[in-house]
DRENDRENPA-142921 format. One line per field, with one value per residue: residue number from 1; chain; residue in one letter; z, y, x of N, C-alpha, C in turn. Coordinates in steps of 0.05 Angstrom, whole numbers. Atoms other than C-alpha are relative to their C-alpha. Layout:
% residues N
n c(NUM|...)
chain c(A|...)
res c(A|...)
n.Z c(Z|...)
n.Y c(Y|...)
n.X c(X|...)
ca.Z c(Z|...)
ca.Y c(Y|...)
ca.X c(X|...)
c.Z c(Z|...)
c.Y c(Y|...)
c.X c(X|...)
***
This chain:
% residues 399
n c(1|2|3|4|5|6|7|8|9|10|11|12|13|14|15|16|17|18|19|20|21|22|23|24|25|26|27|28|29|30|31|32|33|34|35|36|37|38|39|40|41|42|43|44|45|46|47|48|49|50|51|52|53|54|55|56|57|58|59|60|61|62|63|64|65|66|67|68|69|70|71|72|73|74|75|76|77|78|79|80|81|82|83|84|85|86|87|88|89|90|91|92|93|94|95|96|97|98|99|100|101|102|103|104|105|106|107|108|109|110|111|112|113|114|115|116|117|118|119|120|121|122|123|124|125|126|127|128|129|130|131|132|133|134|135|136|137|138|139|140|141|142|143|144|145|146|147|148|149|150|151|152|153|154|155|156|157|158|159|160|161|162|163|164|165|166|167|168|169|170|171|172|173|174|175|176|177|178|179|180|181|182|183|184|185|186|187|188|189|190|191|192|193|194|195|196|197|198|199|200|201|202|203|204|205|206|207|208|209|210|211|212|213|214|215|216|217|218|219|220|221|222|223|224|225|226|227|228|229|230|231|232|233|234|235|236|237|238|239|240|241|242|243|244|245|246|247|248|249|250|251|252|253|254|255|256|257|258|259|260|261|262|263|264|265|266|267|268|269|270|271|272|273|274|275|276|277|278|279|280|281|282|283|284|285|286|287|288|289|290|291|292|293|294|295|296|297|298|299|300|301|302|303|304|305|306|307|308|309|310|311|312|313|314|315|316|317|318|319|320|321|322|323|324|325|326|327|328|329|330|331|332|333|334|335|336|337|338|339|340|341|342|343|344|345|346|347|348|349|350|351|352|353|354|355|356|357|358|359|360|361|362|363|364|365|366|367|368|369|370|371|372|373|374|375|376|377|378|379|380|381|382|383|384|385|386|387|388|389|390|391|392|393|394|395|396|397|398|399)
chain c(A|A|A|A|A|A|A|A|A|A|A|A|A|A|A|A|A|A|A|A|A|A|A|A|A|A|A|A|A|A|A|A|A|A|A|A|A|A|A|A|A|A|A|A|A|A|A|A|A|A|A|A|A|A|A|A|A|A|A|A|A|A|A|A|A|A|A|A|A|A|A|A|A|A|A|A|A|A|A|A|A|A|A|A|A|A|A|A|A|A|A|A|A|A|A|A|A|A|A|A|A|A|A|A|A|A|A|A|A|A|A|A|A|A|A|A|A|A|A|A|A|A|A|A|A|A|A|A|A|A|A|A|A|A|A|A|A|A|A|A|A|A|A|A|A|A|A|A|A|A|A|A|A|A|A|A|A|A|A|A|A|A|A|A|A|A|A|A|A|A|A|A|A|A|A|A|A|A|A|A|A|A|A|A|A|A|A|A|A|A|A|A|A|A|A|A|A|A|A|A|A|A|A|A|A|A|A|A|A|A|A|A|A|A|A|A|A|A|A|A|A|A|A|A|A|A|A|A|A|A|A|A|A|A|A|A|A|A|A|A|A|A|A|A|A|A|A|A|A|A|A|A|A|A|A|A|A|A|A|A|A|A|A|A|A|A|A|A|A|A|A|A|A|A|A|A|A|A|A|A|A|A|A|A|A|A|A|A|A|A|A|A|A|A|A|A|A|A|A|A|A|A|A|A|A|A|A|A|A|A|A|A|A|A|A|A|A|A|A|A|A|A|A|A|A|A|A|A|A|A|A|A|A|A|A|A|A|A|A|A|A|A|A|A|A|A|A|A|A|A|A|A|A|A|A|A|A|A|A|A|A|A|A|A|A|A|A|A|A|A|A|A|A|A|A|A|A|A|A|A|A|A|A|A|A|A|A|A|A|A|A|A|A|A|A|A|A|A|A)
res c(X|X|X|X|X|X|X|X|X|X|X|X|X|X|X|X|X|X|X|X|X|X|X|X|X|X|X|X|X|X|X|X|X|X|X|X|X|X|X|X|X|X|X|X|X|X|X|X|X|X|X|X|X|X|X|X|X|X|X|X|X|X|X|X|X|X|X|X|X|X|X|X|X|X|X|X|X|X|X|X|X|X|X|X|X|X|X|X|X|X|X|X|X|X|X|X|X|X|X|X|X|X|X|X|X|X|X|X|X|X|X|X|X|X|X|X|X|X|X|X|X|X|X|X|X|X|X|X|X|X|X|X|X|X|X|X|X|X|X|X|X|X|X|X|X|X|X|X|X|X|X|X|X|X|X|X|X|X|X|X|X|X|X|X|X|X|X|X|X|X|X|X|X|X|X|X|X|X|X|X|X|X|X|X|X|X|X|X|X|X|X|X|X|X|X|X|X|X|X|X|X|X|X|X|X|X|X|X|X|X|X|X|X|X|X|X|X|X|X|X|X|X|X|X|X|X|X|X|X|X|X|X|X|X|X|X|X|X|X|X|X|X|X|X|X|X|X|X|X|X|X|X|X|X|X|X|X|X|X|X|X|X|X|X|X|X|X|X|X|X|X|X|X|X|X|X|X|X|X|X|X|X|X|X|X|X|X|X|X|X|X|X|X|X|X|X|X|X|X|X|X|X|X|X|X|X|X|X|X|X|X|X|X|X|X|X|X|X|X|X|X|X|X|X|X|X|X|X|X|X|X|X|X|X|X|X|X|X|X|X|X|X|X|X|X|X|X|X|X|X|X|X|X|X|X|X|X|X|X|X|X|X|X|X|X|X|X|X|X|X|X|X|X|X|X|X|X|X|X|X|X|X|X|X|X|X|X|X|X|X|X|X|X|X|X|X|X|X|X)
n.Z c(25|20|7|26|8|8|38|12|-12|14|20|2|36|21|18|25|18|18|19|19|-8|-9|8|-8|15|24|5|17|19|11|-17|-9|19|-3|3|-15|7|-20|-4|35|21|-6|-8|-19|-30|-12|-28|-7|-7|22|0|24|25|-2|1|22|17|4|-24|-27|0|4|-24|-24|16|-2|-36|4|11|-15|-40|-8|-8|-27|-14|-20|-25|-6|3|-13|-3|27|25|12|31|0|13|-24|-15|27|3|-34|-1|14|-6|-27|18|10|-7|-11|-28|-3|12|13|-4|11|-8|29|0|-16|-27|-22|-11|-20|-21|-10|-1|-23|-19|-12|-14|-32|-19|-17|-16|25|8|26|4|33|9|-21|16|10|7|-20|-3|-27|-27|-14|4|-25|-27|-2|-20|-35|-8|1|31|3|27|-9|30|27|7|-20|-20|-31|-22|-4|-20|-25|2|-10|-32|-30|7|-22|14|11|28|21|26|22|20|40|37|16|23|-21|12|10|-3|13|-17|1|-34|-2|-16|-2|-28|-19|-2|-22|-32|-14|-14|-24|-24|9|10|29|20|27|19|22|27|18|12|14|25|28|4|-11|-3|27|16|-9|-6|-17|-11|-5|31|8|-24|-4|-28|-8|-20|-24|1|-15|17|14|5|19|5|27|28|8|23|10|22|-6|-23|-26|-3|-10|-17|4|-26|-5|-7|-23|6|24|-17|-23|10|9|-29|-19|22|4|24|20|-12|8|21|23|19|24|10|15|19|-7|-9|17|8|-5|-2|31|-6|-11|19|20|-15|6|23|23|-9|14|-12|-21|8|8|-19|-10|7|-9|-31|-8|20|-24|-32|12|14|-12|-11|22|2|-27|-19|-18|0|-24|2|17|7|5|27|-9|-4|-11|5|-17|4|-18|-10|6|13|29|8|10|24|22|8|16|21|14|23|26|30|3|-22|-33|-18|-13|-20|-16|-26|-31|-25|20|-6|-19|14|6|2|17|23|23|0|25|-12|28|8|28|21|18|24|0|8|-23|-23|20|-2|-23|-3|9|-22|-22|5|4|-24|-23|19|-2|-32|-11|-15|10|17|28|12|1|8|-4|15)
n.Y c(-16|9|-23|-7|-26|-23|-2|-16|-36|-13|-14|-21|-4|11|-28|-17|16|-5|-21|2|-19|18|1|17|24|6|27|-1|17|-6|-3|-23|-20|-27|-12|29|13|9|18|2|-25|-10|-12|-9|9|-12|15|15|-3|15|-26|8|30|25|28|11|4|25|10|9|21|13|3|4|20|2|14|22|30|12|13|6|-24|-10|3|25|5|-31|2|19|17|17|-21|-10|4|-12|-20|-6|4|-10|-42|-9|-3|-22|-21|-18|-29|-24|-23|-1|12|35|23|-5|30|-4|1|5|-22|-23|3|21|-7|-18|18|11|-14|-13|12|18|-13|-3|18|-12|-22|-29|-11|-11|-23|3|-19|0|8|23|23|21|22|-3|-7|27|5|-7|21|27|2|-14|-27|-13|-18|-25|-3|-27|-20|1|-13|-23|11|-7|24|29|-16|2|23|20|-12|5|41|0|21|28|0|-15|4|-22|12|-18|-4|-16|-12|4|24|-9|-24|-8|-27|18|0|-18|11|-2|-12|20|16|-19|-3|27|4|-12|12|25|14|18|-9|13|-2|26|-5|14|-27|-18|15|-7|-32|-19|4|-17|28|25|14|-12|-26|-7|-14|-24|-18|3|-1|23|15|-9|11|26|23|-5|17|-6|22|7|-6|-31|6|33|13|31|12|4|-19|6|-19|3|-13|22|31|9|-12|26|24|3|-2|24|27|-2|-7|29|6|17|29|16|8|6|-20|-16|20|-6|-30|-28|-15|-8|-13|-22|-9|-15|-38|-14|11|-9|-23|-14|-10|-18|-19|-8|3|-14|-19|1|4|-26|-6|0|-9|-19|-17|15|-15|-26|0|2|-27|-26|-7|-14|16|-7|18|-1|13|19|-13|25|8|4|-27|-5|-21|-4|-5|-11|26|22|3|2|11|19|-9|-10|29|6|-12|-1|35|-9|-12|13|-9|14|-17|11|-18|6|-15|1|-7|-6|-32|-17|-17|-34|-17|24|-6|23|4|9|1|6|15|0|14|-13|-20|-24|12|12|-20|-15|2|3|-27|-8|17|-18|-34|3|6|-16|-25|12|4|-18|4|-28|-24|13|-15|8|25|21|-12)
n.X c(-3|-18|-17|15|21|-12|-7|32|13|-18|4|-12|-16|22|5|-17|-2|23|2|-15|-34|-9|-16|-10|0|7|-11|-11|2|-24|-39|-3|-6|7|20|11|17|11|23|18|-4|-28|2|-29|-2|-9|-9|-25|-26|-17|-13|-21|6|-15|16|-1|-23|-6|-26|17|19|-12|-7|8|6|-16|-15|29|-14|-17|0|39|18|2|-17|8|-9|-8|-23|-4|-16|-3|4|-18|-16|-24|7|17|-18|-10|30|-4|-34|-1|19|-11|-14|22|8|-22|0|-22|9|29|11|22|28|23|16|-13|17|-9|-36|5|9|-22|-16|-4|9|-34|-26|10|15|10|-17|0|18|1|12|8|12|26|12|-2|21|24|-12|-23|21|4|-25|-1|20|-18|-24|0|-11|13|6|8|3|-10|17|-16|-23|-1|-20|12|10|-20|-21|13|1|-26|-5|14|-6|-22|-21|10|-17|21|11|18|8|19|2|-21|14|23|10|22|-3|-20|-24|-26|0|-23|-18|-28|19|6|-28|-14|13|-10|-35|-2|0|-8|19|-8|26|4|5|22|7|15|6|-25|-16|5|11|-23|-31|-14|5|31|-8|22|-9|-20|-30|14|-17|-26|-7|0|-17|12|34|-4|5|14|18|13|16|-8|36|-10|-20|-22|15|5|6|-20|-20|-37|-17|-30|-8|-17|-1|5|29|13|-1|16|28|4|9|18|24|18|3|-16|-4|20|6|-13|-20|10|-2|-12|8|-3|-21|-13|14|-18|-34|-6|0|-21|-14|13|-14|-27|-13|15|2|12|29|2|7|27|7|7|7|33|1|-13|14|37|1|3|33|20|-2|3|25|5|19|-13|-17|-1|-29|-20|-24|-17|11|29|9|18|18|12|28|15|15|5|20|-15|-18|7|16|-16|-13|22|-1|-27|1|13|-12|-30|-16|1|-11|8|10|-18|18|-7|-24|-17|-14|15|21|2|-24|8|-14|-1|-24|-12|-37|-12|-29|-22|7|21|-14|9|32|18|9|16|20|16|12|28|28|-1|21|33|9|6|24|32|9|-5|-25|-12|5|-9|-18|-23|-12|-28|-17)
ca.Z c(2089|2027|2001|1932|1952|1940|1862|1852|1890|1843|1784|1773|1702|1679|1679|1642|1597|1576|1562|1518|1556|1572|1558|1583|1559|1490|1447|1399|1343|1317|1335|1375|1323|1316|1282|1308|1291|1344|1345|1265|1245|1248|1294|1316|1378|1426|1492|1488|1526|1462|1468|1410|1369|1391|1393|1323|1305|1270|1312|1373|1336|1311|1379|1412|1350|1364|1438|1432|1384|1433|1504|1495|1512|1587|1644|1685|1755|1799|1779|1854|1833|1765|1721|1712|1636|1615|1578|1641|1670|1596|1607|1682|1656|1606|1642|1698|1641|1605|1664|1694|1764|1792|1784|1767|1774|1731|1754|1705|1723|1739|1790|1830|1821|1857|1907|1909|1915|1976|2011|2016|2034|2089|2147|2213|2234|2165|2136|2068|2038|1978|1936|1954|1867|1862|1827|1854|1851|1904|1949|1951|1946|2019|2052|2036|2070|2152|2147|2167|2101|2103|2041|2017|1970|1894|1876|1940|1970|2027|2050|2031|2077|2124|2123|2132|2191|2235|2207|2260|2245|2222|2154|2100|2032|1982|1930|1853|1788|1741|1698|1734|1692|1685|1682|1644|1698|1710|1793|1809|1824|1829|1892|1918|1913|1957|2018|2011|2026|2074|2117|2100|2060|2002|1939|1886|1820|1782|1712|1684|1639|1628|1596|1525|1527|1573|1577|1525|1508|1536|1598|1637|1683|1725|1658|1646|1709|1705|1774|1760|1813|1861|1849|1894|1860|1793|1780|1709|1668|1599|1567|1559|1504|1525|1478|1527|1593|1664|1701|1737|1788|1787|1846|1885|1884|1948|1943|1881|1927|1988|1945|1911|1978|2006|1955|1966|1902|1861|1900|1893|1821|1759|1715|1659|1598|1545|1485|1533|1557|1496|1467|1512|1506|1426|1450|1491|1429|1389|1438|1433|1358|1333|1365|1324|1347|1411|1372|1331|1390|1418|1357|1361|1429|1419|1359|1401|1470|1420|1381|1434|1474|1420|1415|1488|1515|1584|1584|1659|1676|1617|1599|1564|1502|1558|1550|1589|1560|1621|1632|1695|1712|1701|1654|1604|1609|1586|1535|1500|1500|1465|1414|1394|1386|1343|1299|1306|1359|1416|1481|1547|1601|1667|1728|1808|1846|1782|1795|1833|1830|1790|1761|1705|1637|1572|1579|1509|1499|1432|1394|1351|1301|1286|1219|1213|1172|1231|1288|1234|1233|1311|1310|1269|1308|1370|1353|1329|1392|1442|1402|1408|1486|1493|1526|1469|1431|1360|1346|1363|1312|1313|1287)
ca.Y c(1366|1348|1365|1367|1428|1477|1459|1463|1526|1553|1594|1650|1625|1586|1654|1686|1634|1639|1710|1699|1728|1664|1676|1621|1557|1565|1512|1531|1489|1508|1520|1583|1631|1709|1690|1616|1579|1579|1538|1538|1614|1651|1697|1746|1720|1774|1727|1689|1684|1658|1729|1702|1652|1594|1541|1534|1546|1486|1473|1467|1423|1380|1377|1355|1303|1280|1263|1221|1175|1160|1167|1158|1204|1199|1189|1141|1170|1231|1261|1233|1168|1135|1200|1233|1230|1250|1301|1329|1337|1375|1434|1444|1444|1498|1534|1552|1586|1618|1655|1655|1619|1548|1512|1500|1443|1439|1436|1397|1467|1542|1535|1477|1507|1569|1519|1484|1535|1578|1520|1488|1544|1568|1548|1569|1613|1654|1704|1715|1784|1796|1841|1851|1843|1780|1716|1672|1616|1644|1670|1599|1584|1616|1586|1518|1537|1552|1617|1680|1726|1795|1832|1900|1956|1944|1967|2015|2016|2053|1995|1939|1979|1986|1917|1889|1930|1901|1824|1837|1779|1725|1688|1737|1721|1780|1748|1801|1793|1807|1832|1837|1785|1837|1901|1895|1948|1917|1910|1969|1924|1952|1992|1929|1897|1959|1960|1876|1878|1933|1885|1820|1790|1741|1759|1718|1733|1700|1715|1683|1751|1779|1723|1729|1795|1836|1843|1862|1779|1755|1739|1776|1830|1818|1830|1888|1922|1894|1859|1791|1773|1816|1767|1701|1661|1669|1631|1624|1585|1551|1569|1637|1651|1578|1552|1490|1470|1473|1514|1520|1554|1577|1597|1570|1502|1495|1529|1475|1418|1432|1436|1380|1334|1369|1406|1357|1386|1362|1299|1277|1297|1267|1287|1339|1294|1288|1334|1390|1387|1382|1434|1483|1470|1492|1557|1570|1557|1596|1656|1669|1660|1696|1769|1794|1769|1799|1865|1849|1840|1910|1941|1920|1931|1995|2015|1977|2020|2096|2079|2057|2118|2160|2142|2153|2087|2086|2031|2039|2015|1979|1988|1905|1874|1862|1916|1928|1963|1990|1982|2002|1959|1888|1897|1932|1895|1836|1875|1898|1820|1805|1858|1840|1759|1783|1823|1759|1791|1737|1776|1762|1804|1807|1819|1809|1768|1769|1848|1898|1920|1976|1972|1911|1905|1875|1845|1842|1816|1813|1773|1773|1741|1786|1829|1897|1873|1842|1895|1952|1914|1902|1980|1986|1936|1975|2047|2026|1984|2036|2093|2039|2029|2098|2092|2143|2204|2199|2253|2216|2166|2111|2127)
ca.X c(1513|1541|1600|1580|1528|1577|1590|1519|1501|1560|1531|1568|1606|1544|1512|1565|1567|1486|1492|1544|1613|1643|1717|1748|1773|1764|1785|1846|1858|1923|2001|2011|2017|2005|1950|1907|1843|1797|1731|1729|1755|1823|1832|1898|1925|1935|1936|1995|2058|2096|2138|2188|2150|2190|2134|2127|2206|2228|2291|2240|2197|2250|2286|2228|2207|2277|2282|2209|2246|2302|2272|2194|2139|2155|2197|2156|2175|2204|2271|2290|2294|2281|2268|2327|2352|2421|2380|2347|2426|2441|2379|2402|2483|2462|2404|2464|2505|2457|2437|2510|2492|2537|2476|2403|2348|2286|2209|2155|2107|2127|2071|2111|2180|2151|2123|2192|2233|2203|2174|2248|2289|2234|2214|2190|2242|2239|2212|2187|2174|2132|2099|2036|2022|2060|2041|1989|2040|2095|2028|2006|2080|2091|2021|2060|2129|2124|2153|2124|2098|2102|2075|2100|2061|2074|2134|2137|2206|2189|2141|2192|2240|2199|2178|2243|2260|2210|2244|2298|2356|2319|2343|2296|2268|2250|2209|2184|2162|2218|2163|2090|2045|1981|2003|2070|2117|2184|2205|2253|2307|2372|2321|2311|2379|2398|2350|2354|2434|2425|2385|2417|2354|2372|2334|2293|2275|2211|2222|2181|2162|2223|2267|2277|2251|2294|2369|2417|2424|2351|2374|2316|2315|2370|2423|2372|2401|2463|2451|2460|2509|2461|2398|2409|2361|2332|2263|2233|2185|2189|2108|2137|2200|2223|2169|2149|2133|2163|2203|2274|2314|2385|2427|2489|2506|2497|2426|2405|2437|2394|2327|2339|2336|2287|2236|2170|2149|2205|2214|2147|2134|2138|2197|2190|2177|2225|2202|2189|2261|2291|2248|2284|2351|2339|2306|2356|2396|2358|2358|2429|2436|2374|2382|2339|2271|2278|2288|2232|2197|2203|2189|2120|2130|2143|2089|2022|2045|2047|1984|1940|1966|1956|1884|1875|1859|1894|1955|1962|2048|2061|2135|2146|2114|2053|2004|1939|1880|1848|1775|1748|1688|1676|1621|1664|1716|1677|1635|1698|1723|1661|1666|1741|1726|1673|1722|1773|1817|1839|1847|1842|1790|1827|1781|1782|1818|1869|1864|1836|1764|1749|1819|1793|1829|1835|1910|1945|2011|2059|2111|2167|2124|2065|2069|2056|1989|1964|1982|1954|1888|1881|1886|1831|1790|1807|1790|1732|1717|1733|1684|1621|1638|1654|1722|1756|1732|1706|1756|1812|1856|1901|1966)
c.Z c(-20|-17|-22|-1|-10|-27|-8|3|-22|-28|-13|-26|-10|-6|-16|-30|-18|-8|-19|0|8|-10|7|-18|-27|-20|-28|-10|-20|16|12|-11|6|-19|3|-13|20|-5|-31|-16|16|19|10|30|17|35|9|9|-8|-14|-35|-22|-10|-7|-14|-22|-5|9|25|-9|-6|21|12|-9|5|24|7|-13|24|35|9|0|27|15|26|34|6|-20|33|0|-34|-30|-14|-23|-5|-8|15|13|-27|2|21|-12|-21|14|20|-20|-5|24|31|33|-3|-5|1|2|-13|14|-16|1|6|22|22|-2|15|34|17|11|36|17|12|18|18|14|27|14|-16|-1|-28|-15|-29|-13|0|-49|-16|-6|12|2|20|23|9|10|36|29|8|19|37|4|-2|-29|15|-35|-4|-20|-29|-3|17|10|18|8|-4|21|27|21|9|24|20|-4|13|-12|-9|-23|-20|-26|-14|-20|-16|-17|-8|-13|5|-30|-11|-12|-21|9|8|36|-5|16|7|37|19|9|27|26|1|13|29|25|2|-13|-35|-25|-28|-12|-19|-19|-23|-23|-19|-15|-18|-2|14|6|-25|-11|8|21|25|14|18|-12|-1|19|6|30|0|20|24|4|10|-15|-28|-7|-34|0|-31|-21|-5|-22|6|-15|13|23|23|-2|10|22|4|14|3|4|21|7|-8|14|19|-18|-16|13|18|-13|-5|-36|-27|7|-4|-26|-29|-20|-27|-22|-19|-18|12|3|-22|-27|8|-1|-29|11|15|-23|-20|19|9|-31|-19|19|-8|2|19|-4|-20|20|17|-12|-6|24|6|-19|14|15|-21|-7|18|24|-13|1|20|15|26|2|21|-1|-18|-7|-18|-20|20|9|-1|-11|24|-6|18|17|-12|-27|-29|-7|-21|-20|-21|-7|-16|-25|-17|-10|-20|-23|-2|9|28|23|24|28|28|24|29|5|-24|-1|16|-11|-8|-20|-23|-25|-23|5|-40|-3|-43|-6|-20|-30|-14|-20|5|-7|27|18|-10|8|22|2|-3|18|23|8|-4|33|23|-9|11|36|13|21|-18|-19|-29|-15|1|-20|8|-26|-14)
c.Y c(-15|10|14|32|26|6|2|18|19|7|28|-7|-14|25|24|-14|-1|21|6|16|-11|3|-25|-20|-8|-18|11|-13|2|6|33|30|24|-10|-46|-3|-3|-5|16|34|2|28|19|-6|29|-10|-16|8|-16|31|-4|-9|-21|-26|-16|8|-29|-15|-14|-25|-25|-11|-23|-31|-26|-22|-16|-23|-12|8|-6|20|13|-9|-30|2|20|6|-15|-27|-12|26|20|-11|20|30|24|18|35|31|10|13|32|30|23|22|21|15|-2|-10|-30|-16|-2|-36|13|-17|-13|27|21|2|-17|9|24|-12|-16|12|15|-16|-16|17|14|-7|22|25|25|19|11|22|2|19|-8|-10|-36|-22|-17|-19|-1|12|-35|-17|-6|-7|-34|2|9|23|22|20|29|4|32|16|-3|24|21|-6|5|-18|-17|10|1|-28|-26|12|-12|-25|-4|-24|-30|-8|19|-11|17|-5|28|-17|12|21|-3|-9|16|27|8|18|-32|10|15|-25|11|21|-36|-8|18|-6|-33|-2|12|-15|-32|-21|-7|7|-14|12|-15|11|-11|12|8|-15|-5|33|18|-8|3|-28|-13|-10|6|27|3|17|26|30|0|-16|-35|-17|9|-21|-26|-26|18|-22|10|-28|-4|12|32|-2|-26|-20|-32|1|0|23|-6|16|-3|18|-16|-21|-21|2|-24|-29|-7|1|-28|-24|9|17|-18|7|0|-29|-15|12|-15|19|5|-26|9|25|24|-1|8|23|36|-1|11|23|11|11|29|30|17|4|19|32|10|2|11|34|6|9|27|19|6|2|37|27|-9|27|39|-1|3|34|25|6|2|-25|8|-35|-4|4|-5|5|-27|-1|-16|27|0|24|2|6|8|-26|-27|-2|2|-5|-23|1|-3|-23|-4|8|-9|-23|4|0|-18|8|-20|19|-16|26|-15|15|-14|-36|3|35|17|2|21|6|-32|5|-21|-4|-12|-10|-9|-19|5|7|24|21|19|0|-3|29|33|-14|-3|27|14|-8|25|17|-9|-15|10|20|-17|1|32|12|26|13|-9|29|-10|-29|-9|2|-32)
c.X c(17|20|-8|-14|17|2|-25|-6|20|-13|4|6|-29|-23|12|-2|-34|-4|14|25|14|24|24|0|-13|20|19|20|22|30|0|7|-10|-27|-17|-30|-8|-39|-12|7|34|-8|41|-2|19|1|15|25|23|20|17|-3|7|-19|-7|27|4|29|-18|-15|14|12|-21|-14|20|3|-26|16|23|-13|-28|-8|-2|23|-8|15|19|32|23|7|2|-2|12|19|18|-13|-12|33|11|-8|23|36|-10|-17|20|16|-11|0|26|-1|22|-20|-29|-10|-30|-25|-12|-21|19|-12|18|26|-3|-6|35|22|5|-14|20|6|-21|-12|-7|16|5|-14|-5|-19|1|-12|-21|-13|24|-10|-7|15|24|-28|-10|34|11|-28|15|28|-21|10|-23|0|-9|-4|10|-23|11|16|7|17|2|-12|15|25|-9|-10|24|14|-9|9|20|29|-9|7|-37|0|-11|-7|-15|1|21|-29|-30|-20|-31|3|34|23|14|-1|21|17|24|-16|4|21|16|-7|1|27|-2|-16|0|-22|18|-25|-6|-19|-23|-5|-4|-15|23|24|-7|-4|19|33|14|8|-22|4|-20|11|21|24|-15|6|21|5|-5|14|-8|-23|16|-17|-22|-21|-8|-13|4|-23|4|15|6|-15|-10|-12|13|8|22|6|28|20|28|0|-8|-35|-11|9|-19|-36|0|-7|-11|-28|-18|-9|4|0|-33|-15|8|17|-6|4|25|13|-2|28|25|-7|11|22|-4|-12|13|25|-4|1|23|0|-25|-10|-27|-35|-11|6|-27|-20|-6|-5|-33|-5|-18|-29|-27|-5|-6|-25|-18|0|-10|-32|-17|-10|37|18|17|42|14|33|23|-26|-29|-16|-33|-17|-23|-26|-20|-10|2|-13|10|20|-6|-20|27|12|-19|-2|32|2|-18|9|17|27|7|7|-11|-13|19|-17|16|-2|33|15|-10|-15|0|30|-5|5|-2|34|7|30|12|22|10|-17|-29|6|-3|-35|-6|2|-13|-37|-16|-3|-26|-18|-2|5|-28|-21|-8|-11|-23|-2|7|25|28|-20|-6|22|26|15|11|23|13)
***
């Protein structure tokens, strides 16, 4: 047999793609803005996780213009041995403040610092417990380590309780979402922080969601609970508010020591390049001194989540500037994507294995940066949208 037969026998997207519902990998042609150029028109961008509208601040772009002239475009080689730049030493010295840990080590992906993280610190004698809707990057995360995986019910603390009962004294791992990636509900943590102590499980954080956005200075959802000295490790990623690339993790010293000489994938990748890393130390920069964005930020938060409620679509969890217009089946999930690039609406349909069957959504998400104009006119679009597919009432408006 050949291997090959499988990529041919595969026609599942090439028939999405001739009837004309191919949402994927579309080609956009501009800076990450609330409102983008995609394959020749403008369109509002409602699928980005540019929460703040760092990507095209001119601190970031200057920063990152900046550290190209003095260190290149690359590193030429892991941080291990040849690829660590003072500037690399600079993120890590600031990333531990910012989010008040002893010390911190940066990833070139958020995908591989999930990978690095719980494939170091477990091994065969562990056990790592997860939420059953965590992201696909700590699920493969935990096939990579040797430790056993239990999973618990979203957000159910009864099964994470239960769960860790039967994990008798073994070293434990309680891996959430600060901020769940489809659905927008925050992880009851200060719940968690409880039943983890009570049965000596260490507990990490992947907020890769909730920084910038939650906490009374952006510091995610730990600060948001107040339980930053309860959370053992915090994970994030930069293509969120950090306006770049990569991710990090930031724990005890001793923690970020032992991953560093033994994490295969930090040790065998190449180090973050330049411009991304100096790209985030200004949004970090920029996240302390411009409050304001991150109140921006929940104002449209805050007027999206009323409206669309108002006009009865169903916005399942949401409770963060990511907000799910629930669609049921497949079919109209990927009708109603159809109808909104139409009207110049980016969005993104969100089906199975991404979510449950039957439980298939348009995922929208906001920033700082969009005007009132703009989130006014997605309204319009989407009253009108859900009337043609039948999803709300024509008696009902948008406020």
């Amino acid at each position: 047999m050949d291997l090959f037969d499988k990529c041919r026998k595969y026609t599942a997207a090439r028939e999405v793609m001739a009837a004309g519902f191919y949402p994927y990998f579309r080609e956009v042609q501009s800076e990450q803005d609330p409102e983008v150029m995609v394959e020749g028109r403008p369109m509002i961008m409602l699928g980005s996780n540019n929460y703040l509208g760092l990507t095209s601040h001119p601190k970031v772009k200057t920063a990152a213009t900046e550290a190209i002239r003095k260190y290149g475009s690359g590193c030429a080689g892991s941080r291990f041995l040849n690829g660590t730049l003072d500037l690399h030493v600079e993120l890590e010295t600031k990333l531990a403040g910012f989010f008040r840990k002893e010390a911190a080590i940066t990833f070139s992906t958020g995908y591989q610092t999930n990978l690095g993280i719980i494939s170091s610190l477990c091994g065969k004698d562990d056990v790592v417990v997860i939420d059953k809707l965590d992201h696909a990057s700590i699920i493969d995360a935990c096939r990579l380590s040797f430790a056993e995986v239990r999973k618990f019910r979203h957000n159910d603390m009864a099964s994470l309780e239960t769960v860790l009962q039967e994990c008798g004294t073994r070293g434990k791992l309680v891996v959430v979402d600060g901020v769940y990636s489809m659905e927008g509900d925050i992880a009851p943590l200060p719940e968690i922080v409880r039943i983890a102590k009570r049965y000596g499980a260490r507990i990490m954080v992947d907020d890769a969601h909730g920084i910038g956005v939650l906490g009374k200075s952006g510091r995610g959802t730990a600060e948001h609970f107040g339980l930053e000295d309860d959370v053992d490790i915090i994970m994030g990623t930069y293509s969120k508010s950090m306006a770049s690339i990569g991710g990090f993790v930031a724990a005890e010293e001793d923690v970020i020591h032992f991953m560093k000489h033994t994490s295969r994938p930090l040790i065998f990748s190449a180090s973050p390049p330049p411009a991304s890393v100096a790209s985030v130390i200004a949004a970090l920069d920029i996240i302390d001194r411009e409050p304001e964005r991150r109140e921006q930020l929940w104002r449209n938060t805050r007027k999206m989540l009323q409206a669309f409620r108002s006009m009865g679509y169903d916005t399942g969890v949401s409770e963060t500037p990511i907000i799910p217009l629930l669609m049921g089946e497949m079919d109209r999930a990927f009708m109603m994507w159809k109808i909104l690039s139409e009207e110049g609406v980016f969005v993104n349909p969100v089906v199975p294995p991404a979510t449950q069957a039957g439980r298939c959504l348009i995922r929208t998400s906001y920033m700082a940066t969009h005007t009132e104009e703009m989130l006014d006119r997605v309204l319009v679009i989407l009253e009108r949208a859900g009337k043609k597919l039948g999803i709300l009432k024509e008696s009902l408006h948008a406020c």
